[in-house]
C-alpha positions as a Markdown table, in Angstrom:
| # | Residue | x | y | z |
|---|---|---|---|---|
| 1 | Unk | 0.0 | 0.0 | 0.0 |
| 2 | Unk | 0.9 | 3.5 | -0.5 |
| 3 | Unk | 1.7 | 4.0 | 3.5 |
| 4 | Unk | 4.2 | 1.4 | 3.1 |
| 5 | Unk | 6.7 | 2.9 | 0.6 |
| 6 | Unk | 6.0 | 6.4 | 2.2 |
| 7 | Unk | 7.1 | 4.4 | 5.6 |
| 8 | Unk | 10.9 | 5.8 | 5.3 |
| 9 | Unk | 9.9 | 9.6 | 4.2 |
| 10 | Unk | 7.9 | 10.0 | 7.8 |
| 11 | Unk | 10.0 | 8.5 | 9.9 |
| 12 | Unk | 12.7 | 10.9 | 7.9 |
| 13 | Unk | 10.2 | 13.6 | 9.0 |
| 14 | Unk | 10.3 | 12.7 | 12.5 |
| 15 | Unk | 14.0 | 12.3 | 13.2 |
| 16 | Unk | 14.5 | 15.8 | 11.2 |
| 17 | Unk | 11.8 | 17.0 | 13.4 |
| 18 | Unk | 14.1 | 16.2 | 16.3 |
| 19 | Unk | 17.1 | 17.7 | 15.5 |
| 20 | Unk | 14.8 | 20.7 | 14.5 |
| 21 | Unk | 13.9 | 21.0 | 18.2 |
| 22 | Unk | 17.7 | 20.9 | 18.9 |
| 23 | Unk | 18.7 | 23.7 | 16.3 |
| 24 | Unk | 15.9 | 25.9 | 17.4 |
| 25 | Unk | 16.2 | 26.0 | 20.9 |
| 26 | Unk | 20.3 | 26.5 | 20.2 |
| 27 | Unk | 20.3 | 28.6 | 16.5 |
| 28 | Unk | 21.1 | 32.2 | 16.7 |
| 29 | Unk | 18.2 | 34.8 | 15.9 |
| 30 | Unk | 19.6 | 35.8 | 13.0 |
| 31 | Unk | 21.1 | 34.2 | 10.5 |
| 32 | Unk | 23.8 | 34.1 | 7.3 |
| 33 | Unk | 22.1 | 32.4 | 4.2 |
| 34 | Unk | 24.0 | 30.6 | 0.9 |
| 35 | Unk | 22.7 | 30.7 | -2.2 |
| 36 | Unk | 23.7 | 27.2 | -4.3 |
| 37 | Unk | 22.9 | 27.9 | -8.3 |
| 38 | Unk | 22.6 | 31.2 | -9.7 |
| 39 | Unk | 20.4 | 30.5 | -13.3 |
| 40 | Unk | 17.1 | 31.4 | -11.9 |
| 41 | Unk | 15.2 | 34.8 | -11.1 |
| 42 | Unk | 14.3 | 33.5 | -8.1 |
| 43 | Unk | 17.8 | 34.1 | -6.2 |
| 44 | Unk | 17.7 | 38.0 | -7.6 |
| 45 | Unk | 14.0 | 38.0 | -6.4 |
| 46 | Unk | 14.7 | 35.9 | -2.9 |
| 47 | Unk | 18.1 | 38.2 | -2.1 |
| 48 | Unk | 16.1 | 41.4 | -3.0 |
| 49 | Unk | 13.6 | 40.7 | -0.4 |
| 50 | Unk | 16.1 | 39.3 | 2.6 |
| 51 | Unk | 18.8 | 41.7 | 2.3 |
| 52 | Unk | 16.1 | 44.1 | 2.5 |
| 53 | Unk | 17.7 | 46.6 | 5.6 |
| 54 | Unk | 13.7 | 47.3 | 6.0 |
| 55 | Unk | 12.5 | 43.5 | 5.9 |
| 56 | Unk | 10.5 | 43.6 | 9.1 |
| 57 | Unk | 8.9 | 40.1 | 10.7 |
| 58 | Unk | 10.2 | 37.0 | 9.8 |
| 59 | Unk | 11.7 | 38.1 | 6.9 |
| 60 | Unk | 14.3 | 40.1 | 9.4 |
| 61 | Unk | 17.2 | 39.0 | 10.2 |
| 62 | Unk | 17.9 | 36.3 | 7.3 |
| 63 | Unk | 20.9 | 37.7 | 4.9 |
| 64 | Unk | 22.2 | 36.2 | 1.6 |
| 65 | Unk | 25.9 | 36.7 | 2.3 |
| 66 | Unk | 27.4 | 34.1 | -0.1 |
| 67 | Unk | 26.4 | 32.0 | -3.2 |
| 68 | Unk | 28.1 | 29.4 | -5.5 |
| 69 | Unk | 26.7 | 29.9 | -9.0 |
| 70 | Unk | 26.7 | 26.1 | -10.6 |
| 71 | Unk | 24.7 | 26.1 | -13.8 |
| 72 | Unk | 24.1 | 23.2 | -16.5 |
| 73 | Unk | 25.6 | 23.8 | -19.8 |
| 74 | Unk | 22.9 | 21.6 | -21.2 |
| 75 | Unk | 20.0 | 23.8 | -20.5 |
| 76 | Unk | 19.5 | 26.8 | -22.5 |
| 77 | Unk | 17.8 | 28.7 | -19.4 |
| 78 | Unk | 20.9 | 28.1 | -17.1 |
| 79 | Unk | 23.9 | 28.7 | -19.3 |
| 80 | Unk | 22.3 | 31.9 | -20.6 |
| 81 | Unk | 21.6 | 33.2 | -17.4 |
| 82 | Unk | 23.7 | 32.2 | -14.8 |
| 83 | Unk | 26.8 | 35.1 | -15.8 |
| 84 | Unk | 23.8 | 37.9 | -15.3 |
| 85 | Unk | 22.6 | 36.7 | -12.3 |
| 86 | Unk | 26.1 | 36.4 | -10.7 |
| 87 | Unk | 26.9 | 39.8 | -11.5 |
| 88 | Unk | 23.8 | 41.1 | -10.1 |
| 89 | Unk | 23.9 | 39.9 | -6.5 |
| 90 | Unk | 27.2 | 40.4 | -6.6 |
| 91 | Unk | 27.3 | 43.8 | -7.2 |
| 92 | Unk | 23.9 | 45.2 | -6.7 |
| 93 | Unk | 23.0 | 43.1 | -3.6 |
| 94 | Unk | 27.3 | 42.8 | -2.1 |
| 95 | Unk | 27.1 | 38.8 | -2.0 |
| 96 | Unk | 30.0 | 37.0 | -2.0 |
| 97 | Unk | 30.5 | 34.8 | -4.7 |
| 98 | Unk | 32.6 | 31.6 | -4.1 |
| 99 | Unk | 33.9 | 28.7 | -6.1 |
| 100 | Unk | 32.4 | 25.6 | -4.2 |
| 101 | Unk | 30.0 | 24.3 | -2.2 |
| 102 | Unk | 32.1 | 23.6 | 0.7 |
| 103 | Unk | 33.7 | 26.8 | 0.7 |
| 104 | Unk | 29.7 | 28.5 | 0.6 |
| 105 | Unk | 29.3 | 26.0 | 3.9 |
| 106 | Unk | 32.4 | 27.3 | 5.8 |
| 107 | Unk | 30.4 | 31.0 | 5.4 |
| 108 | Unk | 26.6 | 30.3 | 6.3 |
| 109 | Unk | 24.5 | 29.2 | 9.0 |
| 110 | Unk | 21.3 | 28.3 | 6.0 |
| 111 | Unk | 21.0 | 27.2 | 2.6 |
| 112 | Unk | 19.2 | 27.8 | -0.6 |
| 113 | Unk | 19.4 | 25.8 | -3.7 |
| 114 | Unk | 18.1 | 27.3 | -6.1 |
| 115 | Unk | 19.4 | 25.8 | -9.2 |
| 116 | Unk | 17.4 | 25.3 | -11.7 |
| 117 | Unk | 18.5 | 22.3 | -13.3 |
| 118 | Unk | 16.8 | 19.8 | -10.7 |
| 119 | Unk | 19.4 | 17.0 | -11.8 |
| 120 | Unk | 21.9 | 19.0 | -9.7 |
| 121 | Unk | 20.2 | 19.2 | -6.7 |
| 122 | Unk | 20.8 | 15.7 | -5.0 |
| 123 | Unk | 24.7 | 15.7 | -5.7 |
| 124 | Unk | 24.4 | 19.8 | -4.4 |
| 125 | Unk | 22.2 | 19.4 | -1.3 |
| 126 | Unk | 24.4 | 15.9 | 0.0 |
| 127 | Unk | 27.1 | 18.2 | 1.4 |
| 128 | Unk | 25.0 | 20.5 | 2.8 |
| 129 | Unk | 22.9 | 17.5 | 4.9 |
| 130 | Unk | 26.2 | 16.1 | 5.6 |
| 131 | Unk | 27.2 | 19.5 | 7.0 |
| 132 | Unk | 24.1 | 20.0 | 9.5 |
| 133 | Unk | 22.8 | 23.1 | 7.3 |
| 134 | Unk | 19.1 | 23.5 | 7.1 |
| 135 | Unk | 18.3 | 23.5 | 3.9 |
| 136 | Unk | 15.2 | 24.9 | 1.0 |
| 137 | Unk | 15.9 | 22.9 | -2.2 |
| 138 | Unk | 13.9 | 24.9 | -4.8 |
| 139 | Unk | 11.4 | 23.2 | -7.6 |
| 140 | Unk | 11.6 | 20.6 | -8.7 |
| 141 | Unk | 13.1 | 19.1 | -5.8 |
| 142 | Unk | 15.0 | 16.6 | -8.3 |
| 143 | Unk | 15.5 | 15.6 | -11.6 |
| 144 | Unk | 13.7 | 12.2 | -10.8 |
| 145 | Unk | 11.8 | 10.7 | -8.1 |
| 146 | Unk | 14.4 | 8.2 | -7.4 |
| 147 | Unk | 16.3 | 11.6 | -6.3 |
| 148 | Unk | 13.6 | 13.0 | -4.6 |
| 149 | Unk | 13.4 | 9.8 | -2.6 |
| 150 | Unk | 17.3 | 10.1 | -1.8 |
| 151 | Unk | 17.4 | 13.6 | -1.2 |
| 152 | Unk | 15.2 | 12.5 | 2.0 |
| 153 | Unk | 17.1 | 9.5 | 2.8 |
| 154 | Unk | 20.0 | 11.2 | 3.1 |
| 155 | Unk | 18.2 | 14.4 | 5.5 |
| 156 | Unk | 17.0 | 11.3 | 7.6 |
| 157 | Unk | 20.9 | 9.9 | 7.7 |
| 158 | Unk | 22.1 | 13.2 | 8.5 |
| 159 | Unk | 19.2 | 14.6 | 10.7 |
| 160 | Unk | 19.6 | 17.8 | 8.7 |
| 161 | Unk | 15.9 | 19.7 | 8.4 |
| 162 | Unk | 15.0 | 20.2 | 4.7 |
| 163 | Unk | 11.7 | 20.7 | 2.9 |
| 164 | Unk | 11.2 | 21.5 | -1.1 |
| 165 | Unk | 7.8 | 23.8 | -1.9 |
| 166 | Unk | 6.9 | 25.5 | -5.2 |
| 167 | Unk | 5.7 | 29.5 | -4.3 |
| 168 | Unk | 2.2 | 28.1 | -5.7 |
| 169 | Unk | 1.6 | 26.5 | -2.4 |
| 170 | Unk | 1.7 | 29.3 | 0.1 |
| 171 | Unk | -0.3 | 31.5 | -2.6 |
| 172 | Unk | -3.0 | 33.4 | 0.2 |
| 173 | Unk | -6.0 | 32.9 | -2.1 |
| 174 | Unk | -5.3 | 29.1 | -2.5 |
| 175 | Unk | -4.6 | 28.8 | 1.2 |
| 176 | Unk | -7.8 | 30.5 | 2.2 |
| 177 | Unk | -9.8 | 28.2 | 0.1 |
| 178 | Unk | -8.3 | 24.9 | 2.3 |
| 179 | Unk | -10.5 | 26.1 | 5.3 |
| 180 | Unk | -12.9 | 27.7 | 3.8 |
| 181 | Unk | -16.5 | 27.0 | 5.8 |
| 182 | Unk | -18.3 | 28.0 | 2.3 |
| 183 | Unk | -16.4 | 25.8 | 0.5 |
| 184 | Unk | -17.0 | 23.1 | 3.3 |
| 185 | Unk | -14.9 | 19.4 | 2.8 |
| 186 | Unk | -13.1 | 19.1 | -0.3 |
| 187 | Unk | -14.3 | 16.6 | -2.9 |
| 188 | Unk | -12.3 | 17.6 | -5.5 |
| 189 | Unk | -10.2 | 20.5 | -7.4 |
| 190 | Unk | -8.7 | 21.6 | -11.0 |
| 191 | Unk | -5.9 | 23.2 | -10.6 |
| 192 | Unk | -3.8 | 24.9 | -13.5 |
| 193 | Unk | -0.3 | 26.2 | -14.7 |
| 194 | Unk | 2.3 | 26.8 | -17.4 |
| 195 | Unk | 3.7 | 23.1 | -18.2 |
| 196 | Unk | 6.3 | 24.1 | -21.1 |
| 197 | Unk | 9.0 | 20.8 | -21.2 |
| 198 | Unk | 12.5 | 20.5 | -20.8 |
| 199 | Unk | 14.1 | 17.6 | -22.5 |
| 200 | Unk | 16.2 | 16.5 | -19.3 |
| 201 | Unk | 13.4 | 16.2 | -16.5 |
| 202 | Unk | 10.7 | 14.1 | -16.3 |
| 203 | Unk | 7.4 | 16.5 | -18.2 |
| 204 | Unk | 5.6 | 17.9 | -15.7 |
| 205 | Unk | 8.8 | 18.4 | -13.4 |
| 206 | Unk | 10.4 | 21.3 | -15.0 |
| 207 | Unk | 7.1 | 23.7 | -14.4 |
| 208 | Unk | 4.0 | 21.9 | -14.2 |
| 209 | Unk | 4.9 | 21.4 | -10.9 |
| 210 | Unk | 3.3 | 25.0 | -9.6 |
| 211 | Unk | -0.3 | 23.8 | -10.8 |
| 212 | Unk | 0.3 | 19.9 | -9.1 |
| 213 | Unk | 1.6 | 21.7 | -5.8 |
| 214 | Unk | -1.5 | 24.2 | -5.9 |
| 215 | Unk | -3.6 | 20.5 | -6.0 |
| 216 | Unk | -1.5 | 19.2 | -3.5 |
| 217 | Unk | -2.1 | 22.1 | -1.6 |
| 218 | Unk | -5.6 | 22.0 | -1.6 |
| 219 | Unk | -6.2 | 17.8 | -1.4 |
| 220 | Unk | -3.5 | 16.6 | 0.3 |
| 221 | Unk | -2.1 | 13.6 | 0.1 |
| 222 | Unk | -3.7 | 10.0 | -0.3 |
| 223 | Unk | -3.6 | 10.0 | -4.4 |
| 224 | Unk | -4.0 | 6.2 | -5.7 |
| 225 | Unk | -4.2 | 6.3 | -9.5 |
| 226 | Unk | -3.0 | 8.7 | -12.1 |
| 227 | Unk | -4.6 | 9.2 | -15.3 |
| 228 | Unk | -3.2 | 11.8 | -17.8 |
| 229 | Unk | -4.0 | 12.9 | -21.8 |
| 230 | Unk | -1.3 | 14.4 | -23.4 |
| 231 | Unk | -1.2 | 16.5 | -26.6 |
| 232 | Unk | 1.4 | 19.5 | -27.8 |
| 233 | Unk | -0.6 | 22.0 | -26.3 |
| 234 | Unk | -1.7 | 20.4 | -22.9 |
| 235 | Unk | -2.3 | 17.9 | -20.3 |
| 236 | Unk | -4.8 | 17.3 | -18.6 |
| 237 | Unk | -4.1 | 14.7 | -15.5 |
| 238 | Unk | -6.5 | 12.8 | -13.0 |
| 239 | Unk | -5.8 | 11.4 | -9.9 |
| 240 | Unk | -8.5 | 9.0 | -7.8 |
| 241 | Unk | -7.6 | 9.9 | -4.3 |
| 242 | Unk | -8.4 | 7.8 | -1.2 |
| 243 | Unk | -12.3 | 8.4 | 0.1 |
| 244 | Unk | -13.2 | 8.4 | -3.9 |
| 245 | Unk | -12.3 | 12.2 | -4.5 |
| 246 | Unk | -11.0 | 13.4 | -7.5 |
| 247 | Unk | -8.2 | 16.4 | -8.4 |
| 248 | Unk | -6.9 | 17.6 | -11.2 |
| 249 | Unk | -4.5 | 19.4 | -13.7 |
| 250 | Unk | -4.1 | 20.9 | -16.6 |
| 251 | Unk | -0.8 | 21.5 | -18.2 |
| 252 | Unk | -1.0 | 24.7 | -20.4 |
| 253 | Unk | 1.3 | 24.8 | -23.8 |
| 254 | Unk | -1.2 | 26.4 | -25.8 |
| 255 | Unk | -3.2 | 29.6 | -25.2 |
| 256 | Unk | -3.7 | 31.7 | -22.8 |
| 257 | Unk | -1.1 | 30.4 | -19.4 |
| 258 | Unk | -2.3 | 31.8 | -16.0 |
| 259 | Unk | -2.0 | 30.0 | -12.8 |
| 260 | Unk | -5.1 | 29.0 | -10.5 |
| 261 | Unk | -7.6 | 26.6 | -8.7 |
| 262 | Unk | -11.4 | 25.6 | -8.8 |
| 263 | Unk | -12.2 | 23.9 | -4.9 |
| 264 | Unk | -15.6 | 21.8 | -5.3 |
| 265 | Unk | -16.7 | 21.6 | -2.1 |
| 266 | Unk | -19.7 | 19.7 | 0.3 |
| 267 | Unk | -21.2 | 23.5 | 0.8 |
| 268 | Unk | -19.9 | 25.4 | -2.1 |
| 269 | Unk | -17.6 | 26.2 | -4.9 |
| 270 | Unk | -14.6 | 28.7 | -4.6 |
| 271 | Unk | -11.4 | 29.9 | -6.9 |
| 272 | Unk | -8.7 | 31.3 | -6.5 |
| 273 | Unk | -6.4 | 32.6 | -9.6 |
| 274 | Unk | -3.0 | 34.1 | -10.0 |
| 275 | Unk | 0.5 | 33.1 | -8.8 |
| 276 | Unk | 0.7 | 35.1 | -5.2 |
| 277 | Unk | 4.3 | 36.0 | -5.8 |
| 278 | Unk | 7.2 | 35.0 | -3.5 |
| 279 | Unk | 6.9 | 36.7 | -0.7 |
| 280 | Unk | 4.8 | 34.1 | 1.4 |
| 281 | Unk | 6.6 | 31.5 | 0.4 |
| 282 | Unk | 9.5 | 33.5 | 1.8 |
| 283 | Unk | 8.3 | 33.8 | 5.3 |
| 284 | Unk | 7.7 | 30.1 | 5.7 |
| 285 | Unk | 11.6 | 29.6 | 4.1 |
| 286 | Unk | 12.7 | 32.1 | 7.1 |
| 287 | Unk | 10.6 | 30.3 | 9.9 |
| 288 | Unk | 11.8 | 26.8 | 9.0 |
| 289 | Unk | 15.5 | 28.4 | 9.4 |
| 290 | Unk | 14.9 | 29.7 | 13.0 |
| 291 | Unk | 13.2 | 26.3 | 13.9 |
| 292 | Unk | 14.5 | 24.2 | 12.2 |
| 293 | Unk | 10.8 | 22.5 | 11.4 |
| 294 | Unk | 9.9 | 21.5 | 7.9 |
| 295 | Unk | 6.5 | 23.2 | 6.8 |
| 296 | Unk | 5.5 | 20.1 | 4.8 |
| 297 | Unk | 6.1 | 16.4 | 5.2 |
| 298 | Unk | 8.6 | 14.3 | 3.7 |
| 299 | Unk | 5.8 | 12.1 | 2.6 |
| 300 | Unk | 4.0 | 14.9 | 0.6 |
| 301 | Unk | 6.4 | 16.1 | -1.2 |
| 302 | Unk | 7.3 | 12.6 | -2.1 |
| 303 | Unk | 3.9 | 11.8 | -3.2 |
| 304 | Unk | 3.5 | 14.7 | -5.2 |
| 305 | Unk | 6.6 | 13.9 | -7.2 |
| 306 | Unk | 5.1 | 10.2 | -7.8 |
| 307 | Unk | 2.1 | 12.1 | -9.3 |
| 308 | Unk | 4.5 | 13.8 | -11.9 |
| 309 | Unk | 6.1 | 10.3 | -12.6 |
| 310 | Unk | 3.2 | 8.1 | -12.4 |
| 311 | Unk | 1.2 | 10.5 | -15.3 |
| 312 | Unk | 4.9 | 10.1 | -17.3 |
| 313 | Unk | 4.2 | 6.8 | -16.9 |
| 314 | Unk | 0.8 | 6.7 | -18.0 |
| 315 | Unk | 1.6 | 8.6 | -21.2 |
| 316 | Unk | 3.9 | 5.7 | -21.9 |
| 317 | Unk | 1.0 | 3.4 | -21.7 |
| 318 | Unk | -1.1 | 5.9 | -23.9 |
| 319 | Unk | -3.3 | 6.8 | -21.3 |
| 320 | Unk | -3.7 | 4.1 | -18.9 |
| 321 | Unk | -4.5 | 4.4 | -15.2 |
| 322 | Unk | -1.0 | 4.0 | -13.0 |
| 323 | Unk | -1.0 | 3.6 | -9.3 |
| 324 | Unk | 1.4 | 5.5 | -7.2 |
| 325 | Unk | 2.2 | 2.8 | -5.1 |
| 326 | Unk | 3.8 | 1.1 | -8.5 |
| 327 | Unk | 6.4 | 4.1 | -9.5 |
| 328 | Unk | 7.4 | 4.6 | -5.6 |
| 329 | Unk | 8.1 | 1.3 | -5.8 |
| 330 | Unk | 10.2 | 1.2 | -8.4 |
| 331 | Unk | 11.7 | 4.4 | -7.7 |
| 332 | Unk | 12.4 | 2.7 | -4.4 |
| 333 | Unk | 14.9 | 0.3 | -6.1 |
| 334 | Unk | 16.7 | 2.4 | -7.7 |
């Protein structure tokens, strides 16, 4: 059964959760933060916002103060972007730039990786678990869901706390619509996004992933089968979720590309549209560094990725349903 293969991801969770307790009741107020990969907007976007000296709340006190830029010569939106991103939070925003990984370590208290290339991220983030540095890992959390199963093996070996989101999931409008008493239980949702591909990551990784964490965030975990249609311009992907609920996405390639949610509900319907921006998801990065407590479960994020890989999987079979208990399991192996 599904709660079998996510066995290992909680009790990841729980022992992170304990060395959480530890860093939080020990970690200093305020804190140095490392950037790791410099080829997306998101680290000139994230740095703006931190090294802020008028950041006020949670968001005080948290400093970019070093980054290691990486990149993947492979991928057209890396190599092209990683020298301008460099040179902007170097000299607009004063952060140091260094040559390696360790050397970023030796110079921060937190991490972000932020590389874009999800393929980098499990050989990146292994010296940063080994080094007892909390740690954000940016979407997607890996380049496959064998690595996103590692990535949390190896916080549970370590006890290092370490949690992966897409912005999508702390959006206020699609938060408000998870407790919403005129929306009453959720029965279903359709969430949507921008799902262009990228030849080295499994489809829906590379950015379909903001419209599957909106449905994440609003169902939850507990998916069983996968469904998905594919064409050039779109997907459209069904999962049968535990208590015979159904959620879904569509993968925009064609037309008009917005990001949002439809929440059918026992009492009502509600929506919620747009992408919310970073700045939530920024507050929940800076209170995970003070204590050291992973927002989401190891198990979720997991399961989210085996929804991306299980409707990959279904495309290969032209269609057919594909339970997620099948590619954890095989993922698993690996």
């Amino acid at each position: 059964m599904i709660r079998r293969h996510l066995l290992l991801a909680c009790v990841a969770f729980g022992l992170i959760s304990s060395a959480s307790r530890a860093f939080a009741q020990d970690g200093p107020k305020s804190l140095r933060a490392g950037i790791i990969g410099l080829d997306t907007s998101h680290v000139v976007a994230f740095t703006k916002v931190l090294n802020d000296p008028k950041a006020k709340g949670d968001l005080a006190g948290i400093r970019v103060v070093a980054a290691y830029p990486g990149g993947s010569p492979d991928v057209a939106s890396s190599r092209d972007r990683v020298e301008g991103f460099t040179k902007q939070l170097r000299d607009t925003y004063k952060v140091e730039i260094v040559d390696s990984i360790d050397d970023l370590l030796s110079r921060v208290d937190v991490v972000l990786l932020e590389s874009v290339d999800g393929r980098k991220h499990l050989a990146q983030v292994e010296p940063v678990l080994k080094a007892k540095k909390p740690v954000f890992v940016d979407k997607p959390c890996g380049g496959s869901l064998a690595d996103v199963v590692k990535i949390f093996e190896l916080a549970e070996k370590y006890g290092t706390p370490c949690f992966s989101a897409s912005s999508l999931r702390y959006h206020p409008g699609v938060r408000a619509l998870k407790n919403d008493q005129k929306v009453g239980d959720i029965v279903g949702a359709y969430a949507f996004s921008p799902s262009p591909l990228e030849e080295h990551h499994p489809d829906l990784f590379w950015y379909g992933v903001h419209g599957v964490e909106t449905l994440y965030t609003i169902m939850g975990p507990g998916c069983v089968t996968v469904t998905r249609a594919h064409t050039d311009g779109g997907d459209v992907v069904t999962g049968i979720w535990q208590g015979d609920r159904v959620g879904t996405f569509r993968g925009i390639r064609r037309g008009k590309a917005d990001y949002g949610v439809t929440v059918f509900g026992t009492k009502g319907i509600g929506r919620a549209e747009g992408s919310g921006g970073y700045e939530p998801l920024l507050v929940e990065i800076c209170k995970f560094f003070r204590s050291g407590k992973p927002p989401i479960e190891a198990k979720e994020t997991i399961e989210l990725f085996a929804f991306m890989e299980a409707a990959d999987e279904s495309k290969r079979q032209g269609g057919a349903p594909v339970s997620i208990e099948s590619v954890l399991k095989k993922a698993s192996a690996k």
